[in-house]
N, C-alpha and C positions, 0 to 999 in steps of 0.2 A: 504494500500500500504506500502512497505517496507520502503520506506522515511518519511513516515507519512504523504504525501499528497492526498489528498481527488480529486477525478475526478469528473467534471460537466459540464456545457454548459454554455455559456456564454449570459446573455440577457441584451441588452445596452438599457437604460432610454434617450431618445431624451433630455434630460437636461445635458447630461453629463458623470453625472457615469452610473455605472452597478451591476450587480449581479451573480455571483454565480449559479445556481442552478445545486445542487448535484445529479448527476446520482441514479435515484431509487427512487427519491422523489417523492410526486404526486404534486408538488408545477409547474406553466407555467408560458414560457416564456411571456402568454400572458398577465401575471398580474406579473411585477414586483417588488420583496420587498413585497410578499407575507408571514407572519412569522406563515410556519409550525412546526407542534408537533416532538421534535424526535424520532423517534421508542425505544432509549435503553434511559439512561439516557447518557451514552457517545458520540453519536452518535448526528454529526455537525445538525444547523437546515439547510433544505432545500434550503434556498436561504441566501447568504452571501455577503455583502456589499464589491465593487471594487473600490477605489478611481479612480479618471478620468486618472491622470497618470498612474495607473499601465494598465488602460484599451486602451490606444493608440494603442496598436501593435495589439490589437482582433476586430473580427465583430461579429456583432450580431448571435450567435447560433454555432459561434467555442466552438470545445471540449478542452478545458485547465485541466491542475493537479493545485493542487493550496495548499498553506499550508493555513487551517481555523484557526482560533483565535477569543477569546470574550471578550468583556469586563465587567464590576463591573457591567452592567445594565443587561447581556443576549446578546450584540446584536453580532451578527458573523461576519467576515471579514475575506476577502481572497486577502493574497498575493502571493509573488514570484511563478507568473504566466507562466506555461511553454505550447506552442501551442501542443497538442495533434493529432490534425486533423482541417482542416477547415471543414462549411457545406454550404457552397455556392460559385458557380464559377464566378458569374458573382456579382457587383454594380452599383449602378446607381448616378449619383450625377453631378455638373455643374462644370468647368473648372474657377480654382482662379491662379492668376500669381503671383508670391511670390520670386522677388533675381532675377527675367528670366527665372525662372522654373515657371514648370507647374505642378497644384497639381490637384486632385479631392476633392472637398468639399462634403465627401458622404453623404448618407440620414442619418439625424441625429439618427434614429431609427436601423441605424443598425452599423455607426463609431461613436465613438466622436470626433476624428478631421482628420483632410485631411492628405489625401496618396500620394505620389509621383507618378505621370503619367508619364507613356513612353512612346512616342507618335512622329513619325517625319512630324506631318503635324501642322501647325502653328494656331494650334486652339485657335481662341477669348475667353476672358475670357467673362465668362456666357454661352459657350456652353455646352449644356446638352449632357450626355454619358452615354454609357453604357460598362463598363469595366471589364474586364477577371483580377481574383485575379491569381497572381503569386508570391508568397511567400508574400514579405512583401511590393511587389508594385504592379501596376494595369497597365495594356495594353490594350488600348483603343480596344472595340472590334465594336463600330457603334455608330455611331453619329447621334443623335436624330435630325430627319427634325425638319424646323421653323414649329408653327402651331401644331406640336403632341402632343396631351393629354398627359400632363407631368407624372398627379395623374396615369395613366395606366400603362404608362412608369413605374413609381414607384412602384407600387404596384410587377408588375411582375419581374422586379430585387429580392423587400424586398423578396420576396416567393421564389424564386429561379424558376419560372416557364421557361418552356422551350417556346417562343414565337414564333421562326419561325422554317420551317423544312430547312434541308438542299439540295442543289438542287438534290442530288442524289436520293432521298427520294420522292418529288414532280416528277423525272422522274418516280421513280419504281412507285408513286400511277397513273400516266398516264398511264404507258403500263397495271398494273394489272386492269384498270377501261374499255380495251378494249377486256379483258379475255373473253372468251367464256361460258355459264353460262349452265354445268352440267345438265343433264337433267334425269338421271339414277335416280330412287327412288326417284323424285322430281312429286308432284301432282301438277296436273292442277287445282287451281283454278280463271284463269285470266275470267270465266265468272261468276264466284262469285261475286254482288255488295258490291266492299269492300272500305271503305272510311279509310282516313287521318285524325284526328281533332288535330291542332295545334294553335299557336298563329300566328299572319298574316307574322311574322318577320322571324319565322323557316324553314329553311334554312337543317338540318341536322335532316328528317323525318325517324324515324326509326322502328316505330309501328303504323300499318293496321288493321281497325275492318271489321267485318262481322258479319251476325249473321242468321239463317236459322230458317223460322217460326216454330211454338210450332208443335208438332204432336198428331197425337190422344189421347196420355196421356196427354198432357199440358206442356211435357219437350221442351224446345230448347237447340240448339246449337248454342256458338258463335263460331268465332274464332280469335283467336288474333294473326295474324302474324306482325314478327320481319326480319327487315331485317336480311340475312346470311350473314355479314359482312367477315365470314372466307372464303368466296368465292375470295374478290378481297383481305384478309391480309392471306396469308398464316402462320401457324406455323414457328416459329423460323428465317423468312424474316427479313431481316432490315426495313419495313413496322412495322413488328409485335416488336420489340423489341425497336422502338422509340414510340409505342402505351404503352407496357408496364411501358416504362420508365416515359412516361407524366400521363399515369395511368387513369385520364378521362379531359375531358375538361372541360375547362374553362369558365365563361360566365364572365367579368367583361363587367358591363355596358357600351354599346358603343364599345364595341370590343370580339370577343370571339375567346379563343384561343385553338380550335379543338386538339382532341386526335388523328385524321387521318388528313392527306391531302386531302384538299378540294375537288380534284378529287375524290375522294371516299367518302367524309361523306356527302357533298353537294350534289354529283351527280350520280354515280355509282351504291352505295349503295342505297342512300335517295329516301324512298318508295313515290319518284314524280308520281303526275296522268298520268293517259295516257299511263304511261312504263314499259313494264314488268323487272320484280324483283326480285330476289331470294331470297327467306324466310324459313323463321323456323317457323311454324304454330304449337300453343298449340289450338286445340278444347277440349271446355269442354263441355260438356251436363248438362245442370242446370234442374229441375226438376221444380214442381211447387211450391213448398217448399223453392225453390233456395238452396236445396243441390247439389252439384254438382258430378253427379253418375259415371260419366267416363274421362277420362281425352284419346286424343291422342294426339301423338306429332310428326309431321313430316315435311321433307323437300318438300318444295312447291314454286312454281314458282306464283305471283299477278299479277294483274293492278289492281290500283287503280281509281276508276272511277269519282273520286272527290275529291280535298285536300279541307276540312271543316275547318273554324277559327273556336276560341273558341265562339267570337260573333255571329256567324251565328250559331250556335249550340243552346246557351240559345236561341234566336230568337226562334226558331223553336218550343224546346220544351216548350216555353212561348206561343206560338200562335198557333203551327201546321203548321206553313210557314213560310218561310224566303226567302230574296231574294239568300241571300249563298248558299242554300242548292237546287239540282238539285231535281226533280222529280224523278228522276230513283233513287236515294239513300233515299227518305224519308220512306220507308216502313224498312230497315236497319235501322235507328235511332230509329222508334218507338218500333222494337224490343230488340233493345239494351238498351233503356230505361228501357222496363219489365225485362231485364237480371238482369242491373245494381241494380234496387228496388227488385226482387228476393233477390239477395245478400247482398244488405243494410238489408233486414230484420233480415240474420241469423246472418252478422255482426254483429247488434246493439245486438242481444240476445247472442252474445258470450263477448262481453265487447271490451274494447282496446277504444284507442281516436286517433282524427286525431292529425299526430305528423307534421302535415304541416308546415312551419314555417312561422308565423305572424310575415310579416314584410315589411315597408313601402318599396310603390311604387313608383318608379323615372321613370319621362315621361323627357324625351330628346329631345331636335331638333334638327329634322333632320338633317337640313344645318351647323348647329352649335357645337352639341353635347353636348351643354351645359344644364343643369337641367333646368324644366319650373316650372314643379308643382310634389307634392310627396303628397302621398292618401294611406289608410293601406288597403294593400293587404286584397280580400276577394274570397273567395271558391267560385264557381258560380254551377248551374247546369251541364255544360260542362265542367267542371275542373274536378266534380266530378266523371261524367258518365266513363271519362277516368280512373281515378285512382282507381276507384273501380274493374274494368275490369285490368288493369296493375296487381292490387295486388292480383287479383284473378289469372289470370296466372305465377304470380311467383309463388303464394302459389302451386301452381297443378303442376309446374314444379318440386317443390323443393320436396314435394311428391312422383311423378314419379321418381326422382331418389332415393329417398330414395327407396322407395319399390321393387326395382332393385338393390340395394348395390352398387346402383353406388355414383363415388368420389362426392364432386362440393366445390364452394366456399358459403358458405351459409349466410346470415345477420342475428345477432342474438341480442336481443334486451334482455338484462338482468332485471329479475324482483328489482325491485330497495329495498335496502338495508334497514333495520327497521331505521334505523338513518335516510334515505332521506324522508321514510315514513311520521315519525315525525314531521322535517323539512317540509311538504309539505301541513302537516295538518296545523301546525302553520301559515303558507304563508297563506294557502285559508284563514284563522282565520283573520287575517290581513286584509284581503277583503269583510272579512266581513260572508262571507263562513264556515258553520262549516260540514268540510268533515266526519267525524267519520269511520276515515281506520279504525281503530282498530291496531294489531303490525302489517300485513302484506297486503298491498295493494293486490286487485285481479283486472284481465280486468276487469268484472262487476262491481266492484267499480270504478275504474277510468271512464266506460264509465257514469256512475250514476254521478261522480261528472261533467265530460264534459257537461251533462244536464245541471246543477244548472249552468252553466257559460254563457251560449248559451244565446248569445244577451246582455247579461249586457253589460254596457258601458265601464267597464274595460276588456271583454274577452282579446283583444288584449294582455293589459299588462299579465292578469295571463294565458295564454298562453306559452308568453315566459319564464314567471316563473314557469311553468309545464314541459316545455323543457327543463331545466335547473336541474330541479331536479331528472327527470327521465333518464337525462344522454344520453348518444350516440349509438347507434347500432354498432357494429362489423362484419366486415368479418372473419369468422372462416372455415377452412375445416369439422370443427365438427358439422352435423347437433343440432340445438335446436332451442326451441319457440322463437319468436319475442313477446314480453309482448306486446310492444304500440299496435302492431296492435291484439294481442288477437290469434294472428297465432303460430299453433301448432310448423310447419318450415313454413322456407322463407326462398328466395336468389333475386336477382338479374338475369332477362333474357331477357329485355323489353327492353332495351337500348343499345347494343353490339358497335355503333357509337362512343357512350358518353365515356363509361364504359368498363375497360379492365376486372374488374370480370364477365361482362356477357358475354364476348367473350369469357372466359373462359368457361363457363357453356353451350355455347352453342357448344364448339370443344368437349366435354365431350358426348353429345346428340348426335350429328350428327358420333363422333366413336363410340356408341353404336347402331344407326342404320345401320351405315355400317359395322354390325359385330363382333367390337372391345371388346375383353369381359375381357381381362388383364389390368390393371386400376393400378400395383404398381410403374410401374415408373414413371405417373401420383402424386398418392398420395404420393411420396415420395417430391415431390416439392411445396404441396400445403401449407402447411403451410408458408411460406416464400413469395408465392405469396399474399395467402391474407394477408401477414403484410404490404406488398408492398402497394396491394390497398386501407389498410387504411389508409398509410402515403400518401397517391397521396391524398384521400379522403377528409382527416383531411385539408391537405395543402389547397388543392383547396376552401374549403368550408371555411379557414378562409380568401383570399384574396378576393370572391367574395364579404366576409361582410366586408370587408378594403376598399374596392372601393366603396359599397354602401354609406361605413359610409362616406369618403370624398366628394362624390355627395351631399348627406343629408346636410353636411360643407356648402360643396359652396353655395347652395342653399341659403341654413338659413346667411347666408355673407349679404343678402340684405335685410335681418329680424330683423336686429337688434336693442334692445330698444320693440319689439315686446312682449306683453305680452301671455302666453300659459299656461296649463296646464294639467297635467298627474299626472299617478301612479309611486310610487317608487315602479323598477322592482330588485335593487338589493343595498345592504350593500356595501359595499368596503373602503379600507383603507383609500382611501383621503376623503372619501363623500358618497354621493348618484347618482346614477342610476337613471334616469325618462323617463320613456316611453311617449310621448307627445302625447295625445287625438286626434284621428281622424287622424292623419301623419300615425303612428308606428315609430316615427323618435327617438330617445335615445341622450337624452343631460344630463350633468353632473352637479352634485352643489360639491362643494368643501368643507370642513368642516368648514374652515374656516367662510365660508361666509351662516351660518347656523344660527338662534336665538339662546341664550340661552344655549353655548357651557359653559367650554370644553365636551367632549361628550364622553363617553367611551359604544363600541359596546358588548350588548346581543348577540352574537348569539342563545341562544336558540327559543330567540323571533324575530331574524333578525329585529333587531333594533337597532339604536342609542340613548343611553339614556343621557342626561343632568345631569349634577352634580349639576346644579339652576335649579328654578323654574319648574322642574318637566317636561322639554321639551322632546317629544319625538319623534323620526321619524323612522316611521318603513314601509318595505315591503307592498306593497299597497296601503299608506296613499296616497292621493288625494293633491295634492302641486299645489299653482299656485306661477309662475315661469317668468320672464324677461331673455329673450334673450341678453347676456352680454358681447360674445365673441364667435368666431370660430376658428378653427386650422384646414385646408384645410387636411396640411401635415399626420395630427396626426385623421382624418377624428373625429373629437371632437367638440361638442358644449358645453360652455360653460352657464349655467343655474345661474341665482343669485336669490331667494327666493322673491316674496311680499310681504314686509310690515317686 
């Protein structure tokens, strides 16, 4: 820049100060005082130290210009701080009275100290709110009922998620949910036995199986219909442009905050038993090989003839009967099953691993909402019969348009880099594991090391340590392979409820069935769109694990003095990361409070090495551990070592 200030984003340490981080670094907001490499030798580091006063007038994730400076050690610092742009409209924080005025005490995670409230209602001090940023004060925009999950509250300010719709929005998803449902080019299959399998809780059902016995060759057909959501959100509707805006929904524990209005994702839409429904049906025809020889894709009208829990599902294919599971739909299940193991087989022989994310389960009461008991999530029969089927009709979707030159938004999962490689081999080496990628990981390799992991007592942890190193999938307009899963393409078309990329891919299908064969003013917007869905994605996916993490807190609040142990899942500047055995719950040791310090970190070997006595603690190592502290706010448990 011409003044010689350097542009970045602001990210505030619930203690006080903040940082820095410079526009183009790969350094986040979600690790703090992160000290990255600089690309030139001139060129500031990535994240640069705010004293607390100069940080008053910012919130957490304002873009500011900033003059950088270092001093005799290397370390960086930024002043004379000028606001750029804000990136959040709304705070959340409790009402403190200060002279007669009224201030906000915002969440310490995103001010370091309180903002003047405008406000003409006479609000008690400790009333929680939720407050509209205008300029350099706050205008209360709703005042939080007694009784409301504070931590949710919170969570959805810090994010900036959008929480309720506005009434005009709730009127237009009523009148479009009593829309009349097209019937042109639309197949009949409402006398197809097609089921639902969900969890008992799901509320916004939005993929239908079916499956049509083997034929004389030993090929069947399944088909996997999708609700047509673009039935009740029209293109460019103010329906459609507050879905893009929220980008997909939300599930925070004990509340979820829908990408439609209820009217339509609950009901309209949501492929409920009993009612006919307007779908997007992908038929595939699997072979007995489980290659899948034909793919069609068309608009079709269901009933669904039974909504299936996940429980009633294993039941079944555990016994051959359940009490969930109707008679008229069990001949469907058992074909579905031979679908599903078709496709596991050619699965497992093309490589990839399941990129599921292992991670602990929070059981709630009902009446309360408060955490009971938390258990590491695990894959079932019926988790998987679904996902296998899901991913085989994105796959064949994202095929069919390719093979058509048609647009879409696609997922694309990068083969990971010979540095994470390395890194990854050292991890499993840690565990004990000796992977032997060689320089470049292949699916078959990765599916070969997922073997060697399967069942050991640490999977959980080096799981999440496998998710971590192979990094995050993207939405791109540019078709390419999805490494995790060993797929050629992929996209997203299973979800259109959830997920504003599959609404997209599915207005993409249905103009090409009715005709549409011009595709560039389309592809002129696509790029942009899917930047959008990843920032909806990104966003979404780190508040749901912000809320987990504060449940896990509260939880472990009355664990305390409890003795546990787990694997060290990650290195980090203050300490160690520990996945806790049997939970998947992640609590923290401090460095401080380590044997045999001070400690300076290998990364080659993602470890912590001791400067005495040869101490060492690295990725994997098996730690037992005392429950020592929680931080509800900061969803953090504090870990102090045994012995």
């Amino acid at each position: 820049m011409n003044d010689g200030k350097t542009r970045g984003r602001i990210s505030v340490h619930p203690r006080g100060f903040g940082f820095l981080v410079v526009e183009g670094s790969t350094a986040s907001s979600s690790t703090p005082g992160a000290q990255g490499r600089p690309t030139t030798p001139s060129a500031p580091d990535p994240s640069a130290f705010i004293a607390p006063p100069d940080l008053n007038p910012f919130l957490d994730g304002d873009v500011v210009s900033a003059r950088i400076t270092s001093d005799a050690s290397g370390r960086f610092f930024a002043s004379e701080l000028a606001l750029v742009s804000r990136a959040r409209a709304e705070v959340f924080g409790s009402v403190v009275l200060r002279g007669g005025k009224r201030y906000l005490r915002i969440d310490r995670s995103v001010a370091n100290t309180d903002w003047p409230l405008d406000t003409t209602s006479e609000l008690a001090e400790g009333t929680h709110v939720v407050a509209e940023v205008s300029g350099d004060r706050l205008v209360v925009a709703r005042v939080v009922p007694e009784g409301a999950d504070l931590g949710v509250e919170r969570c959805i300010a810090r994010h900036g998620l959008r929480a309720v719709f506005a009434e005009t929005l709730d009127r237009a998803a009523e009148e479009a949910s009593t829309r009349p449902i097209p019937m042109e080019r639309r197949r009949d299959l409402r006398n197809v036995p097609t089921v639902t399998i969900d969890a008992a809780s799901t509320r916004d059902i939005d993929d239908a199986l079916a499956a049509y016995p083997a034929d004389a060759s030993g090929a069947l057909r399944v088909l996997v219909s999708i609700a047509d959501v673009d039935v009740f959100v029209p293109e460019r509707s103010a329906l459609d442009r507050e879905a893009r805006l929220r980008g997909t929904s939300v599930y925070l524990a004990g509340r979820v905050l829908p990408m439609l209005p209820e009217a339509i994702s609950s009901r309209a839409a949501s492929l409920v038993e009993g009612e006919d429904r307007p779908a997007l049906t992908a038929e595939l025809r699997i072979d007995p090989e489980g290659r899948i020889t034909s793919v069609d894709v068309y608009e079709s009208l269901i009933r669904s003839r039974a909504r299936l829990t996940y429980d009633a599902v294993d039941t079944f294919l555990a016994e051959g009967h359940a009490d969930g599971v109707p008679h008229a739909v069990e001949s469907t299940l058992r074909w579905l099953r031979t679908a599903v193991a078709r496709l596991g087989a050619v699965r497992a022989a093309r490589g990839g691993v399941n990129l599921a994310r292992e991670e602990a389960r929070i059981e709630l009461d009902e009446r309360t909402g408060e955490p009971t008991a938390i258990e590491a999530r695990r894959e079932t029969p019926a988790h998987r019969l679904v996902e296998r089927l899901m991913v085989a009709a994105n796959e064949a979707v994202a095929e069919w348009l390719v093979a058509r030159g048609l647009p879409g938004i696609f997922r694309v999962h990068d083969e990971p880099s010979p540095e994470r490689v390395r890194t990854l081999a050292q991890l499993a080496h840690n565990f004990g594991i000796e992977a032997g990628f060689g320089p470049r990981l292949s699916a078959r390799s990765l599916a070969a090391f997922e073997a060697q992991i399967a069942g050991a007592r640490f999977e959980p942890a080096i799981r999440t340590v496998l998710g971590q190193a192979l990094g995050p999938a993207r939405y791109t307009p540019d078709p390419g392979p999805h490494f995790g899963l060993g797929a050629p393409l992929y996209l997203h078309f299973t979800s259109p409820i959830r997920r504003y990329a599959d609404l997209v891919v599915h207005r993409i299908l249905k103009g090409y069935l009715e005709g549409h064969r011009d595709y560039e003013d389309i592809r002129a917007g696509l790029a942009v769109l899917a930047a959008d869905c990843d920032r909806s994605s990104l966003n979404a996916g780190k508040a749901e694990a912000e809320r987990h993490r504060m449940l896990v807190a509260r939880l472990y609040a009355g664990r305390l003095g409890e003795e546990v142990s787990g694997n060290v899942i990650a290195i980090k500047p203050f300490g160690l990361l520990v996945q806790i055995a049997g939970t998947g719950a992640v609590g923290s040791i401090a460095m401080e409070a380590l044997p045999g310090g001070p400690f300076r970190t290998d990364l080659a070997a993602q470890a912590l090495l001791g400067h005495s006595h040869g101490q060492r603690f690295a990725v994997g190592d098996r730690i037992q551990a005392t429950v020592a502290a929680v931080h509800e706010e900061l969803g953090r448990i504090d870990l102090v070592p045994v012995g």
